[in-house]
MILUMVEX-304451 format. One record per atom (N, C-alpha, C, O): x negated, y, z negated; residue in three letters. Coordinates in steps of 0.1 Angstrom, whole numbers, padded with zeros to 4 digits, always signed. Last residue first. Layout:
BEGIN
XYZala ...
//
This chain:
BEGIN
-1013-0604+1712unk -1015-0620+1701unk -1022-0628+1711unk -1025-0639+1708unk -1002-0584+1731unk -1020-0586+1719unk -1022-0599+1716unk -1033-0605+1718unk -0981-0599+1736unk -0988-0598+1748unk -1000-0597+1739unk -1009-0606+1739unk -0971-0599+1712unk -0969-0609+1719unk -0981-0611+1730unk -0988-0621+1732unk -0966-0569+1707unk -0973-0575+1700unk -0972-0589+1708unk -0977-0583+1718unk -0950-0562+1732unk -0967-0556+1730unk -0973-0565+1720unk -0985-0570+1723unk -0923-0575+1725unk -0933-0578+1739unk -0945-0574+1735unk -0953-0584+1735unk -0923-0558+1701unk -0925-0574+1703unk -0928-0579+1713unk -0937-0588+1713unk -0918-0531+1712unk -0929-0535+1703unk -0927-0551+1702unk -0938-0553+1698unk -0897-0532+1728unk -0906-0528+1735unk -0922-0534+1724unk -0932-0539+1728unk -0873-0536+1714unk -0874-0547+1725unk -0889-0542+1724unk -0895-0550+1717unk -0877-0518+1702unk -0871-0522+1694unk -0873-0540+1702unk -0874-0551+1696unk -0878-0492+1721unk -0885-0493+1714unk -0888-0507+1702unk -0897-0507+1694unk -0861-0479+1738unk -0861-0496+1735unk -0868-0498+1729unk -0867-0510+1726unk -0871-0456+1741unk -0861-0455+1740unk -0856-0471+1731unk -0849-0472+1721unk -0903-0460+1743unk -0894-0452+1730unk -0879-0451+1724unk -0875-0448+1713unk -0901-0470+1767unk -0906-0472+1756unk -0904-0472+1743unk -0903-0481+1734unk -0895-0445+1785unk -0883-0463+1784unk -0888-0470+1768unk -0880-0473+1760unk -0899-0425+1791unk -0895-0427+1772unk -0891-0438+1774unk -0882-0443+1767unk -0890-0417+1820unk -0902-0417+1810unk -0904-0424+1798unk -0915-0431+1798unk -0857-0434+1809unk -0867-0426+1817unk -0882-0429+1816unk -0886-0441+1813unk -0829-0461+1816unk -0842-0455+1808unk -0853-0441+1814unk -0856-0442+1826unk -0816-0484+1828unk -0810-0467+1824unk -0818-0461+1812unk -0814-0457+1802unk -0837-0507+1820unk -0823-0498+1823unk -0819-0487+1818unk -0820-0482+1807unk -0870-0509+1818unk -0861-0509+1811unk -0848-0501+1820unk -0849-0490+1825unk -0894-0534+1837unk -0881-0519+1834unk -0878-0524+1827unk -0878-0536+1825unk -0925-0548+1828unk -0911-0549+1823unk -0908-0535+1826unk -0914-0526+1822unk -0950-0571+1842unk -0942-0558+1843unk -0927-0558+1837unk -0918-0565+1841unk -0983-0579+1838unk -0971-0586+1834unk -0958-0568+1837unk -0960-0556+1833unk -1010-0588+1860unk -1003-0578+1851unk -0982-0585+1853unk -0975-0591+1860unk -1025-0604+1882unk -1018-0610+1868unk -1009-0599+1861unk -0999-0603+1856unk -1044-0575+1893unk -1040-0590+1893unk -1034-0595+1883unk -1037-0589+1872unk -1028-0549+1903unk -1036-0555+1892unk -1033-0567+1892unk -1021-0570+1891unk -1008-0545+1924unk -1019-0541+1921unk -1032-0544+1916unk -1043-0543+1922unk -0985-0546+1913unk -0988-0552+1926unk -0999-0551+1932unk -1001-0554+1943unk -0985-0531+1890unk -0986-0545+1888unk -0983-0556+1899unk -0979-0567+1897unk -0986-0505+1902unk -0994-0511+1894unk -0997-0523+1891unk -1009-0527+1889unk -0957-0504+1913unk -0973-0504+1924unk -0985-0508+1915unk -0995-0515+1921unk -0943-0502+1899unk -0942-0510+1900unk -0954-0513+1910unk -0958-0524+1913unk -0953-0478+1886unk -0951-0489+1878unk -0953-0503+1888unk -0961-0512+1886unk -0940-0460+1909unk -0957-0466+1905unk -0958-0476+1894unk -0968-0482+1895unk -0914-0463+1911unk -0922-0468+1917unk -0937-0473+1916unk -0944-0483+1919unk -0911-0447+1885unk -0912-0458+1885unk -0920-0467+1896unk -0929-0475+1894unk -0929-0411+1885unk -0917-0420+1896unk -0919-0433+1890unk -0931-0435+1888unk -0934-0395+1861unk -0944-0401+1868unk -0934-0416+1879unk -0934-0429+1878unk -0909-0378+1860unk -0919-0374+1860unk -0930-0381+1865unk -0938-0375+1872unk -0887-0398+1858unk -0884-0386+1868unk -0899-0378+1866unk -0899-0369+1874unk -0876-0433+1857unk -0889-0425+1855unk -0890-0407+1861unk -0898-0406+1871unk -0856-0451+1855unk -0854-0439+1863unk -0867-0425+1858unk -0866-0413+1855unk -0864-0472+1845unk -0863-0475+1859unk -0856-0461+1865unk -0851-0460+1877unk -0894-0474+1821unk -0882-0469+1824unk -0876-0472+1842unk -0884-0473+1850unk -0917-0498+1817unk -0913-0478+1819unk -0900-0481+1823unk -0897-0492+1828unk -0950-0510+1816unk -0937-0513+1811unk -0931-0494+1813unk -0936-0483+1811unk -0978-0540+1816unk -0972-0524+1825unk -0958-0527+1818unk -0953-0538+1816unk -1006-0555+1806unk -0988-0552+1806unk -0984-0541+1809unk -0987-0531+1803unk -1029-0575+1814unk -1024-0559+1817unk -1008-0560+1811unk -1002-0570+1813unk -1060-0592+1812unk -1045-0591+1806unk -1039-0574+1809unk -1045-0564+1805unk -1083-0583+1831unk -1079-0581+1820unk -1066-0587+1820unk -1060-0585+1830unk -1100-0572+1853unk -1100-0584+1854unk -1094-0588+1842unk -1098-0599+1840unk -1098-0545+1878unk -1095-0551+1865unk -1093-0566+1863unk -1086-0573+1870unk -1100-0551+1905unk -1113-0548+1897unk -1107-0550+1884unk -1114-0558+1877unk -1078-0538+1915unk -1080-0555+1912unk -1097-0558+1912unk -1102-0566+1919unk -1078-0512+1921unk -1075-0517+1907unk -1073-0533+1902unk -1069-0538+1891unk -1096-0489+1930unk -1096-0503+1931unk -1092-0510+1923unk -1100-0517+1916unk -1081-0461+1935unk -1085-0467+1928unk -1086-0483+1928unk -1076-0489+1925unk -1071-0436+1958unk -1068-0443+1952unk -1080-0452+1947unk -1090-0452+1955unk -1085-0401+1955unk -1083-0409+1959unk -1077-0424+1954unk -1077-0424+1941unk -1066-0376+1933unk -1075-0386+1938unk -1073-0395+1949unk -1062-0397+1953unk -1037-0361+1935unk -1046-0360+1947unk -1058-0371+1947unk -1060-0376+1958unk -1033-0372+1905unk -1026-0373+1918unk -1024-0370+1933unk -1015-0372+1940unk -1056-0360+1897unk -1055-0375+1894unk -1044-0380+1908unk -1047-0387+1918unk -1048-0334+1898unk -1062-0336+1908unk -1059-0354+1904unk -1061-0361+1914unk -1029-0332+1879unk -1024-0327+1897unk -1037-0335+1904unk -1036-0342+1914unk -1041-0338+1857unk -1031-0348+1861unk -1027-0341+1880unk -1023-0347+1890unk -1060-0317+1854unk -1059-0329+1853unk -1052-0343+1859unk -1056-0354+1864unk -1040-0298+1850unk -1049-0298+1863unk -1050-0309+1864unk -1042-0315+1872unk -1025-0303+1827unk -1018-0302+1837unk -1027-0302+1850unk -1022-0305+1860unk -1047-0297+1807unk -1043-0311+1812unk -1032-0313+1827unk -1032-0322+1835unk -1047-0268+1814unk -1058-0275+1816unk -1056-0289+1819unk -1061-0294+1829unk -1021-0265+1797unk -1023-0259+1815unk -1038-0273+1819unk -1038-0283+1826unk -1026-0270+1772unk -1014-0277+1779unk -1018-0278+1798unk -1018-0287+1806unk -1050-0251+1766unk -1051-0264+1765unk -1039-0275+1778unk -1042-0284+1786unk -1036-0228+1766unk -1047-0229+1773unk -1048-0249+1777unk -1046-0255+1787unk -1014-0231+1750unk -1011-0229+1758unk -1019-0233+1772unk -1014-0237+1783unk -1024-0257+1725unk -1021-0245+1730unk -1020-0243+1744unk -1025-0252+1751unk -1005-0278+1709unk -1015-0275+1714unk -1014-0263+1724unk -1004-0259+1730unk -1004-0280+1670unk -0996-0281+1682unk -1010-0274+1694unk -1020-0268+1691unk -1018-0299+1645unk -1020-0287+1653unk -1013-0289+1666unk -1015-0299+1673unk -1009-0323+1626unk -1010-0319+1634unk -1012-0305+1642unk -1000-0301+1644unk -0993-0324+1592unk -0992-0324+1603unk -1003-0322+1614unk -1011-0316+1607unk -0991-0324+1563unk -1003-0325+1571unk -1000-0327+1585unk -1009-0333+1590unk -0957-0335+1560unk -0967-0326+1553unk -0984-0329+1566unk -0983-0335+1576unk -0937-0352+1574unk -0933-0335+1568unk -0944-0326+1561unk -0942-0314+1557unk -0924-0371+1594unk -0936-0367+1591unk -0936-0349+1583unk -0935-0338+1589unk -0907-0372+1614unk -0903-0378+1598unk -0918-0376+1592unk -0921-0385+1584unk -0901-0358+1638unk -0900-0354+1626unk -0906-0357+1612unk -0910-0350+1603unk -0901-0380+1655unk -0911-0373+1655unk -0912-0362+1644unk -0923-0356+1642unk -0873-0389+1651unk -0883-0398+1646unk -0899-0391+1648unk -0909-0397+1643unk -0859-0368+1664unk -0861-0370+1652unk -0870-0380+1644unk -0873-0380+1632unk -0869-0378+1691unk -0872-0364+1685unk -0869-0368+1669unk -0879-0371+1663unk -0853-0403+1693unk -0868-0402+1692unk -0869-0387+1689unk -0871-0388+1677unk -0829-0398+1689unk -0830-0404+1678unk -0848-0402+1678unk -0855-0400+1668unk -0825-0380+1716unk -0818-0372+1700unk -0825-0382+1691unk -0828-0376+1681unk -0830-0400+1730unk -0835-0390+1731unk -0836-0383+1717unk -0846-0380+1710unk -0806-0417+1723unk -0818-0422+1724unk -0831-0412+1721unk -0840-0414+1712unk -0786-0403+1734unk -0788-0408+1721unk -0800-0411+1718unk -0805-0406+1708unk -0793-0395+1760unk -0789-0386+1750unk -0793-0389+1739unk -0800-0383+1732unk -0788-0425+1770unk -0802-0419+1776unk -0803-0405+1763unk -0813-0405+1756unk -0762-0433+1768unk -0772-0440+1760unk -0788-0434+1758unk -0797-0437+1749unk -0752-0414+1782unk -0745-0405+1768unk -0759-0419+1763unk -0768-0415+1755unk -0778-0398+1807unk -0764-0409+1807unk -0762-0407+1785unk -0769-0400+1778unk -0799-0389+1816unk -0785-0381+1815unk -0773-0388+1810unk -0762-0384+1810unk -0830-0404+1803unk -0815-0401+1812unk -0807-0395+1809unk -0804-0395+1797unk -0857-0387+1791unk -0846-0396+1790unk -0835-0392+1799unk -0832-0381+1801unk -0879-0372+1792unk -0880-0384+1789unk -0870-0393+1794unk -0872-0404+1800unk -0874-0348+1801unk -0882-0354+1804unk -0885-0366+1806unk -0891-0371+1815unk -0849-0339+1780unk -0850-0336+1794unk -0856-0347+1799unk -0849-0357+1801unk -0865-0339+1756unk -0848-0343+1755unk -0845-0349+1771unk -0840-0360+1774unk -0887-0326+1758unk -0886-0340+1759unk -0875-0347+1761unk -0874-0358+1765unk -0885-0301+1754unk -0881-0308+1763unk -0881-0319+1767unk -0876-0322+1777unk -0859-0297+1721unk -0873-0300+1727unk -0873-0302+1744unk -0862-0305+1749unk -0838-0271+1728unk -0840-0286+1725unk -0853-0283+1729unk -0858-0274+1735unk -0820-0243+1737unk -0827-0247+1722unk -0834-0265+1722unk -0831-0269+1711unk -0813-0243+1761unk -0807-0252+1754unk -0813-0245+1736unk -0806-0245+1726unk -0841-0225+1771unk -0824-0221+1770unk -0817-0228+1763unk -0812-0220+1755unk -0859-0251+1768unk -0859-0232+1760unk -0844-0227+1762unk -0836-0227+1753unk -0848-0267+1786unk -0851-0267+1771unk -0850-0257+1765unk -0841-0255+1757unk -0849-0257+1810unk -0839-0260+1799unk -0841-0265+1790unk -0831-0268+1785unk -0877-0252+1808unk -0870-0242+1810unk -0857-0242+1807unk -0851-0232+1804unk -0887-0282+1810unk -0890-0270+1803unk -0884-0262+1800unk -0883-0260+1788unk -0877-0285+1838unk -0867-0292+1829unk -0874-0282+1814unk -0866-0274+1809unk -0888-0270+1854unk -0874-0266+1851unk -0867-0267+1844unk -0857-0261+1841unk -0914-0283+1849unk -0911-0269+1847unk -0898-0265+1843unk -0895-0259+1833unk -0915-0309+1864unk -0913-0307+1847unk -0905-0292+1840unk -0896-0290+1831unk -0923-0306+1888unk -0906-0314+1882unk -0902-0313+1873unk -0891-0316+1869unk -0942-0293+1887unk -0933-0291+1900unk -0918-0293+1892unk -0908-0286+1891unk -0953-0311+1874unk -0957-0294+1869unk -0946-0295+1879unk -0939-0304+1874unk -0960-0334+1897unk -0953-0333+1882unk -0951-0321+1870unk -0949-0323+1858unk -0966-0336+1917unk -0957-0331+1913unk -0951-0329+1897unk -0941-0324+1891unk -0990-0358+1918unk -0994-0345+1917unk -0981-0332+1915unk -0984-0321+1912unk -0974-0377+1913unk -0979-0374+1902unk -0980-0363+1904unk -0974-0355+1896unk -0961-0391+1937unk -0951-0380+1928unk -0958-0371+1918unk -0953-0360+1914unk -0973-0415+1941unk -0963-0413+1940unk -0956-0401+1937unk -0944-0402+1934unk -1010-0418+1929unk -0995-0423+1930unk -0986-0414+1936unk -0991-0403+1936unk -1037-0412+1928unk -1032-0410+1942unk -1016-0416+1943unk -1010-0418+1953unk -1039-0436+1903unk -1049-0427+1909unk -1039-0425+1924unk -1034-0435+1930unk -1011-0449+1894unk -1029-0450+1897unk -1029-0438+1903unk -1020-0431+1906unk -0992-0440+1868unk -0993-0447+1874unk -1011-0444+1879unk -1019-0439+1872unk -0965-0445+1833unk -0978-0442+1839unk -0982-0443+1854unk -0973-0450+1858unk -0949-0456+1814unk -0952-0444+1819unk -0958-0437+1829unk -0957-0426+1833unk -0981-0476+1802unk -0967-0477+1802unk -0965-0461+1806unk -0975-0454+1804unk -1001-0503+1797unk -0998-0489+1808unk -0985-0488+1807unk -0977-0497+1810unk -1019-0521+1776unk -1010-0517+1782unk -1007-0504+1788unk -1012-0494+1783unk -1047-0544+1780unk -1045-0533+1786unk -1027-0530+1783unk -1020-0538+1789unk -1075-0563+1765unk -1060-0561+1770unk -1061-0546+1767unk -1067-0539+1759unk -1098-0555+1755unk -1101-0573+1761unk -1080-0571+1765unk -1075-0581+1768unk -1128-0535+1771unk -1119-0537+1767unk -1110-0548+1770unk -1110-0553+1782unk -1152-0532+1778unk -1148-0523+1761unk -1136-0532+1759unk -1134-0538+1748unk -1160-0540+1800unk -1169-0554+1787unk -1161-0541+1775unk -1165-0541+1764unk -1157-0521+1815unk -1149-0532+1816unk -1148-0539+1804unk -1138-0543+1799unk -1160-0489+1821unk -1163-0498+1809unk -1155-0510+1807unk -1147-0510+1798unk -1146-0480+1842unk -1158-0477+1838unk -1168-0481+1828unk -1180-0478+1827unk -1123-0493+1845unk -1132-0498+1854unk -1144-0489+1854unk -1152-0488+1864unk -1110-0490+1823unk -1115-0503+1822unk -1123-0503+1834unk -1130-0513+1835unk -1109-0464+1821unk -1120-0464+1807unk -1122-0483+1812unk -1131-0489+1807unk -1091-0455+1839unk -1099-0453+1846unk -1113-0455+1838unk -1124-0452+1842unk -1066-0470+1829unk -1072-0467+1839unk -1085-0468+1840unk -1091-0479+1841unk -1065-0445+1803unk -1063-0456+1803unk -1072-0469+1814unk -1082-0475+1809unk -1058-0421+1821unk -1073-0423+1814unk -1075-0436+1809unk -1087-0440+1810unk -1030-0429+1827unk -1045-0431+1834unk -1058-0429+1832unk -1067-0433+1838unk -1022-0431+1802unk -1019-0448+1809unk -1031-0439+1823unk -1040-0446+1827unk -1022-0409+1790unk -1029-0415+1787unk -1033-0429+1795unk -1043-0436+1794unk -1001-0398+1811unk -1015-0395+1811unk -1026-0402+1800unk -1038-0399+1801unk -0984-0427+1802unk -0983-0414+1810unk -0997-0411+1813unk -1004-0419+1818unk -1002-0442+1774unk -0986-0433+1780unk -0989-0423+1784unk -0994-0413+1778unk -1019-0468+1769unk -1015-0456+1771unk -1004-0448+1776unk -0997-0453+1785unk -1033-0491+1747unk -1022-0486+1752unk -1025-0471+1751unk -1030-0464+1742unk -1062-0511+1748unk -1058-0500+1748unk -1042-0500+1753unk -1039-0508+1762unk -1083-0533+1724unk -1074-0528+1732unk -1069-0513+1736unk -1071-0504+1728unk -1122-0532+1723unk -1105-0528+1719unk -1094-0531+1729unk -1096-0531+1741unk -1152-0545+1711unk -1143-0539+1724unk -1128-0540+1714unk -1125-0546+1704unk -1170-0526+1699unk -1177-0533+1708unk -1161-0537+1718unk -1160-0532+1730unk -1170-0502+1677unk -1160-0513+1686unk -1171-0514+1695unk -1179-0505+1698unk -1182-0473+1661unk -1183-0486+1663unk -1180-0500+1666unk -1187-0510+1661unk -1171-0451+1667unk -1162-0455+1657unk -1167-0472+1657unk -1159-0481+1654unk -1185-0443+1691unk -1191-0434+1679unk -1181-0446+1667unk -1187-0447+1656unk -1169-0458+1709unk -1183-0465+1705unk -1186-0456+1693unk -1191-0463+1684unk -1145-0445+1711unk -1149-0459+1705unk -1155-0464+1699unk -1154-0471+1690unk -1158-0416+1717unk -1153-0422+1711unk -1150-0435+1704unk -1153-0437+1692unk -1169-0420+1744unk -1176-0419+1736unk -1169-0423+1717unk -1175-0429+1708unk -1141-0436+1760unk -1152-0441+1757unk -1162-0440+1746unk -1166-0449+1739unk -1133-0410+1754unk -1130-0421+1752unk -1136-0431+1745unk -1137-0435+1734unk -1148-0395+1774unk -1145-0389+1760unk -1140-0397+1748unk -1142-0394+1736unk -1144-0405+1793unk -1157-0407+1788unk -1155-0402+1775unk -1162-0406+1765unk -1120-0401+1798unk -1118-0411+1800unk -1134-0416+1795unk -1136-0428+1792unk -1119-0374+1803unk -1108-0379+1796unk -1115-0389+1790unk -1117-0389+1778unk -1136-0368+1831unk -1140-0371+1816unk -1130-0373+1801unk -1136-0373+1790unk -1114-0381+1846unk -1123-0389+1842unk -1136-0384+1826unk -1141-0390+1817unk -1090-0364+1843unk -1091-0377+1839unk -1102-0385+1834unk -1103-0392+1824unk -1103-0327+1846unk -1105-0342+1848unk -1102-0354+1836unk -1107-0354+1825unk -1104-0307+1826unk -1100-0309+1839unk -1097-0323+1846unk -1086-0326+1850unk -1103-0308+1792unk -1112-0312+1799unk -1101-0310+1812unk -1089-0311+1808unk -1102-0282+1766unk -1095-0296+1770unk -1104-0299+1783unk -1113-0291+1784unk -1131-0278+1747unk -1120-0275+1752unk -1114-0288+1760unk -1118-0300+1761unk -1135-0285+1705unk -1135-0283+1724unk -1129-0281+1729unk -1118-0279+1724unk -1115-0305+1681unk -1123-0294+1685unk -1127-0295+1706unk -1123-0302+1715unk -1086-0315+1675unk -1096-0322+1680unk -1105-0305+1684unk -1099-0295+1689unk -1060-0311+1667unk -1072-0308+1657unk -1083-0314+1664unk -1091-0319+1657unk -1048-0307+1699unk -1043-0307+1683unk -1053-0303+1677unk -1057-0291+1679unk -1070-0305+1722unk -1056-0306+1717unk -1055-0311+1705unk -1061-0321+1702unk -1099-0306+1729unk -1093-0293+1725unk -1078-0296+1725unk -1073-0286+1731unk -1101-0342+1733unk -1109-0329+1733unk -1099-0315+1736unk -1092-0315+1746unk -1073-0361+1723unk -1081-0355+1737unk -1089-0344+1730unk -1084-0338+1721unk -1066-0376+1691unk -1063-0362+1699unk -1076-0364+1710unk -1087-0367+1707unk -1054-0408+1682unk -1064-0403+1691unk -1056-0389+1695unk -1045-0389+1699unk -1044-0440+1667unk -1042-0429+1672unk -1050-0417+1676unk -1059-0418+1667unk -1053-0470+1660unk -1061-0459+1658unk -1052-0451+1670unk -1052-0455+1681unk -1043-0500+1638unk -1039-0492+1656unk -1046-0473+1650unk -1043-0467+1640unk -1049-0531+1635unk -1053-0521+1631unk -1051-0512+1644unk -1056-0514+1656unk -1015-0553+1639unk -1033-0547+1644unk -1033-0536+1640unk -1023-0530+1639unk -0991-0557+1626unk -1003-0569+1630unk -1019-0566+1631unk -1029-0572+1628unk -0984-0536+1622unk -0976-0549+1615unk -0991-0556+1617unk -0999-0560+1609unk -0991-0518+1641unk -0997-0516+1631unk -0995-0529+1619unk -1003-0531+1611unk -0967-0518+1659unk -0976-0526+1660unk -0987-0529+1651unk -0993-0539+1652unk -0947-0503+1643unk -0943-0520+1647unk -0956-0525+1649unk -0960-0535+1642unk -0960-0481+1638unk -0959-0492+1625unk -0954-0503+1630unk -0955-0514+1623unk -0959-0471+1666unk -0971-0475+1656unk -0970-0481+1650unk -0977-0490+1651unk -0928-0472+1669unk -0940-0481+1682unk -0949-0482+1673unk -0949-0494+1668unk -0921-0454+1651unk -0918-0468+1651unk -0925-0478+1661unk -0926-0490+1659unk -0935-0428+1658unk -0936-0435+1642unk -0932-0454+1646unk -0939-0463+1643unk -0948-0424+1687unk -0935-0425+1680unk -0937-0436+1667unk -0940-0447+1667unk -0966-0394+1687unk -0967-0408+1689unk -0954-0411+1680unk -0950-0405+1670unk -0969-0370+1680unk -0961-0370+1689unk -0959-0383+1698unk -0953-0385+1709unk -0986-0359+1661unk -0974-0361+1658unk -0966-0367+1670unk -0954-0370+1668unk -1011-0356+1675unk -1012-0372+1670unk -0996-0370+1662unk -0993-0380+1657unk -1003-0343+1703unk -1008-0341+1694unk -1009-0355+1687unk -1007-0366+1694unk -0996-0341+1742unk -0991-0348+1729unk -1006-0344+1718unk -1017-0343+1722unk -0996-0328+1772unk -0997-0320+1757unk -0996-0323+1744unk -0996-0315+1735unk -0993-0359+1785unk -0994-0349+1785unk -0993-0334+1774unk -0982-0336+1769unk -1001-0384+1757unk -0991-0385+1772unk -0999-0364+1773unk -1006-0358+1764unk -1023-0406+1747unk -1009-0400+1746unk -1006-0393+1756unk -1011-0397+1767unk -1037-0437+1736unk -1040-0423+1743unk -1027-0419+1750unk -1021-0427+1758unk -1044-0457+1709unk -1037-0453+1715unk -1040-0440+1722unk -1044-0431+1715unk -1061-0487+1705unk -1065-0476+1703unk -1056-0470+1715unk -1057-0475+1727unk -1062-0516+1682unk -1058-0512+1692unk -1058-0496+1692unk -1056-0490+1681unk -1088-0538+1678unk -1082-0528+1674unk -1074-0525+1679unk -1072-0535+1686unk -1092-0574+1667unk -1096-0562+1678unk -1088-0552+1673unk -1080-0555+1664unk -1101-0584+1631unk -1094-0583+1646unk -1101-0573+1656unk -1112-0567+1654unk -1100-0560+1606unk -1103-0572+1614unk -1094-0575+1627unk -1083-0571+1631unk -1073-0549+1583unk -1088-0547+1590unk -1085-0562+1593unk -1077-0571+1590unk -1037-0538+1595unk -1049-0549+1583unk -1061-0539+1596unk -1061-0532+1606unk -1029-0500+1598unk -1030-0516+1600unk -1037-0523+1591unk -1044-0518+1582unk -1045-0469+1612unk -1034-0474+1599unk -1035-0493+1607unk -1040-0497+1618unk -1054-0437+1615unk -1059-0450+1618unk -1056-0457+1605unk -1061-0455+1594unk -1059-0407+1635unk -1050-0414+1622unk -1053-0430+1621unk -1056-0434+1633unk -1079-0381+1645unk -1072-0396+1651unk -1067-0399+1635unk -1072-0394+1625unk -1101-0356+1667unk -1086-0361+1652unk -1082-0371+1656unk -1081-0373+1668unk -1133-0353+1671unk -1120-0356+1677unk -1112-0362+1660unk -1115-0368+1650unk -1156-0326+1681unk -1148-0337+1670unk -1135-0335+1674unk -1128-0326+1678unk -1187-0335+1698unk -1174-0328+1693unk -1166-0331+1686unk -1166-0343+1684unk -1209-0345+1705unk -1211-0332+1696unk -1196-0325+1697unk -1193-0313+1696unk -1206-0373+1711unk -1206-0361+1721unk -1206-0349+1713unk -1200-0340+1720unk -1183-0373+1684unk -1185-0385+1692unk -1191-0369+1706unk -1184-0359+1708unk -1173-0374+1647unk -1180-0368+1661unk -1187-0381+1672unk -1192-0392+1670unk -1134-0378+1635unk -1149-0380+1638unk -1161-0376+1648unk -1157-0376+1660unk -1114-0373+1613unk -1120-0371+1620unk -1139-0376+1624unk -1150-0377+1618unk -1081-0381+1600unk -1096-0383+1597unk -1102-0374+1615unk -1094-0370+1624unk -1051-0380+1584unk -1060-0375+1593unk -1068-0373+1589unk -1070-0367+1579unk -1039-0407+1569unk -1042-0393+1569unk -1047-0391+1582unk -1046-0400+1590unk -1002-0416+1572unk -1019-0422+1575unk -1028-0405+1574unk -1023-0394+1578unk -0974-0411+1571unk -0981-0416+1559unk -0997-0415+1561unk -1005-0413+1551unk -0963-0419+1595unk -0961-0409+1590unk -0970-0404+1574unk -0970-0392+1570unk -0972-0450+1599unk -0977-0439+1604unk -0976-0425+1600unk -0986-0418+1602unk -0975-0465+1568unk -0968-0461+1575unk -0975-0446+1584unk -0980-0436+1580unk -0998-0473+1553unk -0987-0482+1552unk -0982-0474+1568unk -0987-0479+1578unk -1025-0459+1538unk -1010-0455+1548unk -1007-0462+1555unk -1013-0462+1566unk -1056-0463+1553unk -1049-0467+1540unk -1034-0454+1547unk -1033-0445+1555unk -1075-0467+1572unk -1067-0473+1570unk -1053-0472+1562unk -1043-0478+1564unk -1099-0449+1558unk -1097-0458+1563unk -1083-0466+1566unk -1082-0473+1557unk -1105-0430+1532unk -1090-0437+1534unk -1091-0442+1549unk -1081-0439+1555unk -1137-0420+1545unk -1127-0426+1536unk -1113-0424+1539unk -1109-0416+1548unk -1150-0425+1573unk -1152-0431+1558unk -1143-0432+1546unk -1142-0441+1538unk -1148-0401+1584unk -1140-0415+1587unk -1143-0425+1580unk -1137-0436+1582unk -1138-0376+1562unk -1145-0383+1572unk -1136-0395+1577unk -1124-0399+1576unk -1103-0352+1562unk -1115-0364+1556unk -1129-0365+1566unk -1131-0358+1576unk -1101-0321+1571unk -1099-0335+1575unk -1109-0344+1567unk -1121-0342+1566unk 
//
């Protein structure tokens, strides 16, 4: 891996950005980091088992148009050294340490899914880090469904492996022939990246985050009009992993937060619209 000193930046296109690495907490974490310099940053945390391939090329370079956008591996997933952590909350210190080792006084954050609660849980531990929030995917502390989510995912997993398909094909997106396509076009857009890839994450690792997220959705709930930030919440309106409902509990929640469904969309509303989805976000940064 480079340092973080050189190629900065350089790669036009997410598929394109190298991989750098840096120590934060005596561990090292993988991240890609593409856009102009200056400004606030924006700094992305990814969903359950995701690698830094598994950010969608066209969300990054849309937003990357305008803001320098830093992509991020969790402690022991992908090339990030250590082990994965149990808890959101040191998720969410890890973060933290992170930022600050990369020198930001403050950033934006988007997160997905499990990143949308480490997300969470970095503005009311570190308010003055950060000057907007998007949550997408995602819900609070003690939501809806969360601690089910190994529960709900497993099966769809398991058609996957039978199908031959990623599971994401499942997880993400609706059953409907718009929900399929969509699906089929974001897998392959996680493709278009063909050299330096990513370390897929291991077995050990996958499970570990999976605690994580069961104990997040046993926590207790979270004071979340303590956020005092610009928020934009946004997901799909048939969410089958982290329930929509919590979306919508988010931004009845957080004072001012701005809330967009997407139709006949899942998990992946994001990804799916992707097209709608990065002009609202840039809009909302600006």
């Amino acid at each position: 891996m480079a340092s973080p000193l050189n190629n900065v930046g350089s790669g036009a296109r997410y598929v394109e950005a190298p991989n750098l690495s840096i120590t934060a907490n005596g561990t090292t974490f993988a991240y890609r980091d593409l856009g102009p310099r200056g400004g606030v940053p924006l700094i992305l945390l990814s969903h359950w088992g995701a690698v830094l391939d598994n950010f969608d090329p066209r969300i990054v370079d849309g937003l990357a148009s305008k803001h320098r956008v830093i992509a991020t591996d969790y402690r022991g997933i992908g090339a990030s050294g250590g082990k994965a952590p149990v808890t959101v909350d040191a998720m969410a210190r890890d973060a933290i340490a992170v930022i600050r080792a990369l020198g930001f006084e403050q950033v934006d954050l988007l997160g997905f899914s499990l990143g949308g609660f480490v997300a969470q849980d970095i503005a009311l531990k570190a308010p003055g880090l950060l000057r907007k929030l998007i949550l997408t995917g995602t819900g609070p502390a003690g939501g809806k469904g969360i601690e089910r989510v190994g529960t709900v995912s497993w099966p769809l997993m398991i058609k996957g492996l039978l199908t031959l398909r990623d599971p994401k094909f499942y997880l993400f997106f609706t059953s409907s022939d718009n929900g399929r396509r969509a699906a089929k076009n974001f897998l392959n857009r996680l493709k278009e990246r063909k050299s330096a890839r990513d370390k897929d994450p291991t077995p050990s690792a996958f499970l570990r985050q999976l605690k994580a997220i069961k104990a997040w959705g046993r926590q207790r709930p979270q004071n979340l009009d303590r956020i005092a930030i610009p928020v934009l919440i946004a997901n799909g309106d048939n969410d089958v992993m982290v329930p929509t409902d919590n979306s919508i509990d988010l931004a009845r929640r957080i004072p001012g937060a701005q809330l967009v469904i997407y139709e006949d969309a899942g998990h992946g509303g994001i990804f799916q619209y992707h097209s709608d989805f990065v002009p609202k976000a840039l809009s909302f940064l600006g």
